[in-house]
C-alpha positions, 0 to 999 in steps of 0.5 A: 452664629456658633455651628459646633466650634466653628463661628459663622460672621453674619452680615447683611450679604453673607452666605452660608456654604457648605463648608460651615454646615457640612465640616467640608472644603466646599466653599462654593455650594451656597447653602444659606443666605442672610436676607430681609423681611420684606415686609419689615426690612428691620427683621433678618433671617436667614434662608435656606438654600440648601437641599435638605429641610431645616429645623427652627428651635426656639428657646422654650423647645418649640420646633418648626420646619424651615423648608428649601426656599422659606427662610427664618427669623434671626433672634438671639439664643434660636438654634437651627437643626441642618441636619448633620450640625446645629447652628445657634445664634447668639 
């Protein structure tokens, strides 16, 4: 994941901190996570654990809530709004 001009390696048991979203030295505060979909464990995503709802951007524009404790698909060419930065996947 791209945020800004920062890359983010994303595997299966990595965590997003608040240093990656908010451009800050926290490297504690767990603000996302990589999980998978239960029900299809071929499908990842990623939940947001932070404290402010999120924003799904699809590649045609279509924008959708990722509220605190939901999480989102991981696909290619998908944006997600944090607020203060958007991270894109690619």
């Amino acid at each position: 994941m791209v945020v800004e001009k920062n890359k983010v390696l994303l595997n299966n048991d990595a965590k997003i901190y608040a240093h990656h979203i908010y451009d800050n030295y926290d490297m504690e505060t767990v603000v996302g996570s990589i999980v998978q979909n239960p029900k299809s464990p071929n499908i990842w995503g990623i939940k947001n654990e932070s404290k402010d709802t999120w924003t799904y951007i699809k590649p045609d524009g279509i924008q959708t809530t990722i509220p605190i404790g939901r999480s989102a698909t991981i696909a290619r060419d998908i944006k997600i709004n944090f607020g203060l930065v958007i991270g894109e996947f690619q």
